[in-house]
C-alpha positions as CSV (number, residue, x, y, z in Angstrom):
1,X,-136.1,-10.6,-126.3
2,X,-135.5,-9.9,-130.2
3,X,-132.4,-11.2,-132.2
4,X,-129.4,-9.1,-132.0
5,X,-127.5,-8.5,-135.4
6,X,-123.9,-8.9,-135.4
7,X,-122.0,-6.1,-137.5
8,X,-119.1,-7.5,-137.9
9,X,-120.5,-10.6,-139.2
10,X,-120.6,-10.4,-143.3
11,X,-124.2,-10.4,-144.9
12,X,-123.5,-13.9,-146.3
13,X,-122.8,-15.5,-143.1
14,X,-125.7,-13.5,-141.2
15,X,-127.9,-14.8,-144.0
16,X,-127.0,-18.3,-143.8
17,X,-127.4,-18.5,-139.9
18,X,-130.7,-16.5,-140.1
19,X,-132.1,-16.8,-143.5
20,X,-135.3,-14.7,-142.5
21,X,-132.9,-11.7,-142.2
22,X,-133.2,-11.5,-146.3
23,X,-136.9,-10.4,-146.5
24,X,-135.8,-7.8,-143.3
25,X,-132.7,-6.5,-145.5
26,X,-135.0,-6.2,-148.6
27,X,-138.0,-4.5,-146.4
28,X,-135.0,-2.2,-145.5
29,X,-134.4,-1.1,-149.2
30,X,-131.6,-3.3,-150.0
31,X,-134.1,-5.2,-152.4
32,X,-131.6,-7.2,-154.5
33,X,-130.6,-9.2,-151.7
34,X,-133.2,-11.5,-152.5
35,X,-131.8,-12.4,-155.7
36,X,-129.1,-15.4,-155.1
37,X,-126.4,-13.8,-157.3
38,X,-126.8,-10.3,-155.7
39,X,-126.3,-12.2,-152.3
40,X,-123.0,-13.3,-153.5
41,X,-121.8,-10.5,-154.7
42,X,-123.0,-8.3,-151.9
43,X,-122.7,-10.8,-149.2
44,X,-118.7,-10.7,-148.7
């Protein structure tokens, strides 16, 4: 069975419990993800 993403989760704390989700997220189109300060902003 596949991981199941939690919605109501925020992107920092899906990130930080499953830190291969990033390069998913960027494969996705959300590109800047990857960079640390973009995953601050955007992660809350």
């Amino acid at each position: 069975m596949g991981k199941v993403v939690d919605f109501t989760k925020t992107v920092s704390e899906l990130v930080s419990e499953n830190p291969e989700i990033k390069e998913v997220l960027a494969e996705a189109g959300f590109k800047e993800i990857i960079k640390p300060m973009s995953l601050a902003v955007m992660g809350k």
